[in-house]
C-alpha positions as CSV (number, residue, x, y, z in Angstrom):
1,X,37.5,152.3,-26.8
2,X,35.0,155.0,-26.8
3,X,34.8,156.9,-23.1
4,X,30.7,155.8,-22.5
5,X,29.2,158.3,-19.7
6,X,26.1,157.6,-18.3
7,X,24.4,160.5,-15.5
8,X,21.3,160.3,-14.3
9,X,19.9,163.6,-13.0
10,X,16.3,163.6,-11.3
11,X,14.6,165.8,-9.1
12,X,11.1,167.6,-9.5
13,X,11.4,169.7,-12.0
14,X,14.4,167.8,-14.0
15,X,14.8,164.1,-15.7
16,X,17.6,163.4,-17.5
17,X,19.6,160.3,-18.9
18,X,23.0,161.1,-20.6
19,X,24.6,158.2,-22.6
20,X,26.8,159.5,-25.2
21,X,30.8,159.6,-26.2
22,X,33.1,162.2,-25.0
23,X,33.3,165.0,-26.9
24,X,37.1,164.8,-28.0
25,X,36.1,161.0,-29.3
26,X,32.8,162.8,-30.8
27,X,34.9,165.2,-32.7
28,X,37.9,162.7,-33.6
29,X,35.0,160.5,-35.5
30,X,33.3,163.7,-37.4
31,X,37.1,165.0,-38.4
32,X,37.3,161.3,-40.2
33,X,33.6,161.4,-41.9
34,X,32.7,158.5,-39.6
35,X,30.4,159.5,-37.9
36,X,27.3,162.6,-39.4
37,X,27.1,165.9,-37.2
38,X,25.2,165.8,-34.2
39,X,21.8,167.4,-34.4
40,X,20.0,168.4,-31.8
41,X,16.0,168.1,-31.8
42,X,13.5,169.8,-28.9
43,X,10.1,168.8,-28.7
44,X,8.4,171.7,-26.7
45,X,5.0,170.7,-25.0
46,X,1.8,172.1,-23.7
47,X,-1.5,170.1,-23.2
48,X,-0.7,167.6,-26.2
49,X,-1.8,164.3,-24.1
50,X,-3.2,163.2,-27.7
51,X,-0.1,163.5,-29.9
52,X,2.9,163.7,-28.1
53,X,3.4,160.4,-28.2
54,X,3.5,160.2,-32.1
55,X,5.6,163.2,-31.8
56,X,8.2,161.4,-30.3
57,X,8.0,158.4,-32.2
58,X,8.8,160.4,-35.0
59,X,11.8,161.4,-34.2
60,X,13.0,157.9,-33.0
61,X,12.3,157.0,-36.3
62,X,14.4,159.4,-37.9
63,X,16.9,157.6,-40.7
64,X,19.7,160.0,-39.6
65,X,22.0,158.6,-37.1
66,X,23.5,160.9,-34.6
67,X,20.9,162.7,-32.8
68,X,19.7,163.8,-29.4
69,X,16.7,164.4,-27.7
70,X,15.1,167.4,-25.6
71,X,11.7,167.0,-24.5
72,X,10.7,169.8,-22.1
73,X,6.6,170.0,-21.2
74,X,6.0,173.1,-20.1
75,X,3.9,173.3,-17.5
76,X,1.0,171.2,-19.0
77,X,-2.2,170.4,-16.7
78,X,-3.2,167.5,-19.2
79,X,-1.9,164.3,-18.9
80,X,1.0,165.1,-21.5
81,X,3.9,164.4,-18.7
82,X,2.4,160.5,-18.1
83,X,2.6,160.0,-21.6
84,X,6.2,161.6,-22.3
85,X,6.8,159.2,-19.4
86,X,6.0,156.2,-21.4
87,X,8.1,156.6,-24.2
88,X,11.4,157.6,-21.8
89,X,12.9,153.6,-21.6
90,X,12.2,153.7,-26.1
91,X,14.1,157.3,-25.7
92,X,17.1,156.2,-23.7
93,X,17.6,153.4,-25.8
94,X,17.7,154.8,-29.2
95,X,19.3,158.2,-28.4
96,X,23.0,158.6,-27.5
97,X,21.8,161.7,-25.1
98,X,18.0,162.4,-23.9
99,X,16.5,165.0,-21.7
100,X,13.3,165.5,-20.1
101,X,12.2,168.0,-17.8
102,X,9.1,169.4,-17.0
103,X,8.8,172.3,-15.0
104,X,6.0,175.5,-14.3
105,X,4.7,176.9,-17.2
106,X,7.1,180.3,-18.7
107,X,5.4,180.1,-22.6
108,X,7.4,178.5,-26.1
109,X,10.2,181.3,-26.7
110,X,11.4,180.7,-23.1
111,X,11.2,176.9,-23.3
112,X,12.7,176.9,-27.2
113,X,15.6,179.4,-25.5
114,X,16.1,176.7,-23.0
115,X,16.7,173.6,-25.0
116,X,19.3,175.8,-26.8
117,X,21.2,176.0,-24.1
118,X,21.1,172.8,-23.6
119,X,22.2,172.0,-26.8
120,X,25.2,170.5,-27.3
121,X,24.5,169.7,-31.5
122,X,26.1,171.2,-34.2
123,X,22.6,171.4,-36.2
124,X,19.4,172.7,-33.9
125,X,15.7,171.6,-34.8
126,X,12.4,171.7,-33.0
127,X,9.1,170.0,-33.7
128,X,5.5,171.0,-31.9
129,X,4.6,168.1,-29.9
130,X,1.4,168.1,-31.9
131,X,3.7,168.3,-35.3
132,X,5.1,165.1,-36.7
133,X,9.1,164.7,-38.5
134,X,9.0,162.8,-42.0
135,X,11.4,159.9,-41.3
136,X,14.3,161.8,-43.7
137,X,13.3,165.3,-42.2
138,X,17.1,165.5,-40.7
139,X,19.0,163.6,-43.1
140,X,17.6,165.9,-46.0
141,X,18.2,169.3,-44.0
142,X,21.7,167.9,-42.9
143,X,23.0,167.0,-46.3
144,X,21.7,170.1,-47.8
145,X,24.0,172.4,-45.1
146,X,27.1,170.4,-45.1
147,X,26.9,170.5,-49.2
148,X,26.1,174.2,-49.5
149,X,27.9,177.6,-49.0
150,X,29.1,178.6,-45.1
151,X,26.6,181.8,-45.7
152,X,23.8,179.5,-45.6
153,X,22.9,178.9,-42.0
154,X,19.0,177.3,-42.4
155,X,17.8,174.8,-44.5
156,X,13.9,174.6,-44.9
157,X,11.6,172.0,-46.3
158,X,7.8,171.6,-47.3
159,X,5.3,170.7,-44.7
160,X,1.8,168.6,-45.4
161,X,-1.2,169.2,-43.8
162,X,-2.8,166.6,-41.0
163,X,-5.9,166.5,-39.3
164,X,-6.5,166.0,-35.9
165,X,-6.5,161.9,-36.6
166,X,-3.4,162.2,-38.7
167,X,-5.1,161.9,-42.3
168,X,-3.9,164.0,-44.9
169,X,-5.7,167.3,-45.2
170,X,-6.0,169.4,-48.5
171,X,-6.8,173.0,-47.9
172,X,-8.2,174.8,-51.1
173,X,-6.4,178.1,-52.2
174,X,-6.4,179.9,-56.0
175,X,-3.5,180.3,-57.4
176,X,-3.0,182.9,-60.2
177,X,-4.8,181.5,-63.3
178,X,-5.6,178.3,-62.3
179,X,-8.6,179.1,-60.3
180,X,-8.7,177.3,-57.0
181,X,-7.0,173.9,-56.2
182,X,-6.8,171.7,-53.6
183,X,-3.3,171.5,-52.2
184,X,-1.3,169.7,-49.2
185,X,1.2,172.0,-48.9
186,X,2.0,174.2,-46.1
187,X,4.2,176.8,-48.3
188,X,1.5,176.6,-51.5
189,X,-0.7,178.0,-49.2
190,X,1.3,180.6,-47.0
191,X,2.1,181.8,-50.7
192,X,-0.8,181.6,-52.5
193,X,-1.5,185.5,-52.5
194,X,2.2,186.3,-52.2
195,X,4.2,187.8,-55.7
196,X,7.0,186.1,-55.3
197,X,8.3,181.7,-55.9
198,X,9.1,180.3,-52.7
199,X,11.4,178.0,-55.4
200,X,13.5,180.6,-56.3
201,X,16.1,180.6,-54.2
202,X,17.1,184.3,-54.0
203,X,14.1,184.6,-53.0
204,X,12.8,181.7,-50.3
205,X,13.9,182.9,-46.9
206,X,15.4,186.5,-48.1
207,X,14.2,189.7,-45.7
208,X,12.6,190.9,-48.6
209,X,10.0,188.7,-48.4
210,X,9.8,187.9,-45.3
211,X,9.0,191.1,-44.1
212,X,5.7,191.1,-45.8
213,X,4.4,188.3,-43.5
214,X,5.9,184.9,-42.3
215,X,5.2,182.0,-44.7
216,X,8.0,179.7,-43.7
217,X,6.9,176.1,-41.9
218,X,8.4,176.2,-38.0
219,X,8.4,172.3,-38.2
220,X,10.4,172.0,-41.2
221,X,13.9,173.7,-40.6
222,X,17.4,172.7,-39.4
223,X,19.7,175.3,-38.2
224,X,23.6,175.6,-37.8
225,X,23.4,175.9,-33.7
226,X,26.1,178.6,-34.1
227,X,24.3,180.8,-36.2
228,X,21.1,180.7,-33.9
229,X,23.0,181.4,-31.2
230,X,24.3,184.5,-32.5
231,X,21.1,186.3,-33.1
232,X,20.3,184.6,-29.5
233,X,17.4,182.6,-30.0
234,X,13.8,183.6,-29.3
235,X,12.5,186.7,-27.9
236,X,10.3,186.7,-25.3
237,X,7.1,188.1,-24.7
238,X,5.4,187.3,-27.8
239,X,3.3,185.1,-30.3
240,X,5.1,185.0,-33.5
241,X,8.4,184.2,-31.9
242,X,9.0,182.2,-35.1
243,X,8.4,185.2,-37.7
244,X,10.7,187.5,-35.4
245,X,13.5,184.5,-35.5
246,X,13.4,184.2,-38.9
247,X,14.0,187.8,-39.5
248,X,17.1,188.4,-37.7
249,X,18.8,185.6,-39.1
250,X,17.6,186.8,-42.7
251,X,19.8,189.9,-41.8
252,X,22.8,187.8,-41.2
253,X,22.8,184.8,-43.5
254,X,21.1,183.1,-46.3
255,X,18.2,180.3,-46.3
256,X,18.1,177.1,-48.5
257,X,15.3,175.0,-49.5
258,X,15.1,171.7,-50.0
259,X,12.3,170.6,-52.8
260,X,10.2,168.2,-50.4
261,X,7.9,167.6,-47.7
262,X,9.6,167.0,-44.6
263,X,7.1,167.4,-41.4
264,X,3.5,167.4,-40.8
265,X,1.8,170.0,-39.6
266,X,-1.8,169.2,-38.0
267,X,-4.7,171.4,-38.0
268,X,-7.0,171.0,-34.8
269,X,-9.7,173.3,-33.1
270,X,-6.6,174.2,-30.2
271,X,-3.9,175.7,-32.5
272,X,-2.6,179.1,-31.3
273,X,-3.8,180.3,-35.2
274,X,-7.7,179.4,-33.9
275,X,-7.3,180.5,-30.1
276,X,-5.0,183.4,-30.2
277,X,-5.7,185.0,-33.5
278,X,-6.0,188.6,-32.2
279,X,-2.7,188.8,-29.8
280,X,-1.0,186.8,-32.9
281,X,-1.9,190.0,-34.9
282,X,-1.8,192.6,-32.4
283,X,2.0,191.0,-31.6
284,X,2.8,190.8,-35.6
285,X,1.7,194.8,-35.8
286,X,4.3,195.4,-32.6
287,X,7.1,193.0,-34.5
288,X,6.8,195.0,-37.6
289,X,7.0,198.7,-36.0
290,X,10.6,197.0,-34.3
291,X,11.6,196.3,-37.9
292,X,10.2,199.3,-39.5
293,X,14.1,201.4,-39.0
294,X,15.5,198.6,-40.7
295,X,13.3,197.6,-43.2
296,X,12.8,201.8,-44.7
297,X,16.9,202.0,-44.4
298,X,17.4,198.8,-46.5
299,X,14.8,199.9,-49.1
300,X,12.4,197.4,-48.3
301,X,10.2,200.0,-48.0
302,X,7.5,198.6,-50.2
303,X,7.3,195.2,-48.7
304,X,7.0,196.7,-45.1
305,X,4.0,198.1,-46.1
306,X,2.6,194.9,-47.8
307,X,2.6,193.6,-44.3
308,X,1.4,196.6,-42.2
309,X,-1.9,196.8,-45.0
310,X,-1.9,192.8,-44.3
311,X,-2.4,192.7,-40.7
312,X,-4.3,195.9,-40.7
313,X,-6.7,193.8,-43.0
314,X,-6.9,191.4,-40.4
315,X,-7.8,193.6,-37.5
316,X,-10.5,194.9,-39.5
317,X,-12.3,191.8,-39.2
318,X,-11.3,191.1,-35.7
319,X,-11.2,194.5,-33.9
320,X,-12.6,197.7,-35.7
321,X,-11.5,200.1,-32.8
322,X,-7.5,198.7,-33.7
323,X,-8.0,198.9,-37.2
324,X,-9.3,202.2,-37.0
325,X,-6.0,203.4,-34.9
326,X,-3.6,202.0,-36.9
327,X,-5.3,202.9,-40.4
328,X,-5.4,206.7,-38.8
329,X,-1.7,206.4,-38.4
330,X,-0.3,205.3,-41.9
331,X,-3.4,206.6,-44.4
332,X,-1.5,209.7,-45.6
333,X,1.6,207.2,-46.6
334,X,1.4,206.4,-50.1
335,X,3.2,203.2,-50.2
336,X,0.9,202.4,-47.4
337,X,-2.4,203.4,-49.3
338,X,-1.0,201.1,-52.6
339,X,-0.7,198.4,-50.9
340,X,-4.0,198.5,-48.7
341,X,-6.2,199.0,-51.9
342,X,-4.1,195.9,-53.3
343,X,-4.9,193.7,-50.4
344,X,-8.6,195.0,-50.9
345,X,-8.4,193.8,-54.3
346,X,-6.8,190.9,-53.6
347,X,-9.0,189.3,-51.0
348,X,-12.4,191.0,-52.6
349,X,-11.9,189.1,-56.0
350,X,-9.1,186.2,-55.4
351,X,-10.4,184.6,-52.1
């Protein structure tokens, strides 16, 4: 007989329900196959009264089997704890551990570094509470780490574009000489003016590429909790936590990617992208001059600059004073000055 533990912690800032096995009975079932890996999920939110109940449901409708549930709210002045509140008695019933605690807000790395440590999973996911999992999201990622080499610690997915209602949204892009199209896919449009196929897999997820700007879709990954733990999560203190994650693990292991889409990622007029589009590129400018030792010792030389020209485009329409600083700084580089008229080119005649 399985040892059943049930613990109710609640105060202010902390609701929780455990319900799961022991963890010797845990392992004794996953040493005899009978039972998948446990994944961990955290759904981190702030001010998404309107979706985090779908949110949720999503993962409860996960076709995976073993998984448990961190919801922290961080700090939201919207109604977003009431609704979390709503879907606790379908949470406790479905998942063999579940968390909820809500607390002041301390911003996404903090609260993403949090559930981690919480986390008692061998695989670690998160999804936006205004994000929504494809029901095989897990069981795809899953299946793809336990069948590939140990040096693969991620496994990635597509993402499809929602709207603020939930209906599919097609973005147009052009892509080389087929003029523009209307696509539904997050990467097919991160990569649209990138020279490299996200499908080739020495290439999806390498440092090479990445270093030339983030293209990878935050809702659409599962990680070996191990491996995230040794490059120690999130940093702090800025916007593209994400980017800055996916870099160090780049240094340390290898990323997979499996051939569908696995999230949804909605568009509305309050994404971080809309509201915080300078500090996102004033942060990606700082990120990038912490990588810069690395990237020019590694011979990645080229690519760094790709991404300094890139965001340097980008603060020319936003802020001419920064622009003008950081342009100063790197116009007498010539892999610098290649890649700026490139980017010139590319957004003058390829739009």
């Amino acid at each position: 007989m399985y040892l059943i533990l049930s613990v109710w912690l609640i105060n202010s800032n902390r609701c929780t329900k455990v319900n799961s096995f022991s963890q010797k009975a845990r392992n004794r079932l996953q040493e005899n196959k009978q039972i998948p890996p446990l994944v961990s999920v955290v759904i981190p939110c702030y001010n998404h009264e309107k979706y985090i109940c779908d949110c949720i449901q999503s993962v409860i409708e996960q076709d995976y089997q073993n998984v448990e549930l961190i919801i922290i709210d961080d700090g939201s002045k919207d109604d977003s704890i009431t609704r979390i509140k709503s879907m606790v008695s379908a949470c406790e019933k479905h998942f063999g551990r579940f968390e909820f605690r809500s607390r002041e807000n301390k911003g996404v790395a903090i609260s993403l570094n949090e559930g981690l440590s919480w986390a008692e999973g061998e695989y670690f996911t998160v999804i936006a509470s205004d994000d929504l999992m494809a029901k095989h999201k897990i069981s795809s990622l899953v299946s793809e780490l336990e069948n590939i080499s140990e040096n693969y610690a991620v496994a990635f997915g597509d993402a499809n574009f929602i709207d603020d209602n939930g209906e599919p949204l097609f973005l147009k892009i052009r892509v080389n000489n087929r003029g523009k199209v209307q696509t539904n896919s997050f990467l097919e449009v991160q990569t649209a003016k990138r020279s490299f196929n996200y499908n080739e897999s020495t290439a999806f997820g390498s440092y090479e590429t990445l270093i030339s700007g983030n293209y990878l879709p935050a809702m659409s990954f599962v990680v070996k909790t191990d491996c995230l733990k040794s490059v120690d999560g999130w940093m702090r203190g800025n916007k593209v936590e994400d980017w800055e994650l996916w870099l160090k693990l780049a240094k340390k292991y290898k990323f997979s990617f499996v051939n569908k889409n696995v999230a949804f990622y909605r568009l509305h007029d309050s994404n971080s992208i809309y509201t915080n589009t300078v500090q996102l590129t004033l942060d990606t400018i700082k990120l990038l001059k912490r990588e810069k030792m690395y990237a020019m010792s590694n011979g990645y030389s080229q690519q760094f600059y790709e991404g300094v020209a890139s965001q340097d485009l980008s603060l020319l329409k936003l802020r001419s004073f920064f622009f003008i600083k950081n342009f100063v700084k790197n116009i007498f580089n010539f892999e610098y000055c290649k890649s700026f008229v490139k980017k010139i080119y590319v957004y003058a005649f390829n739009p």
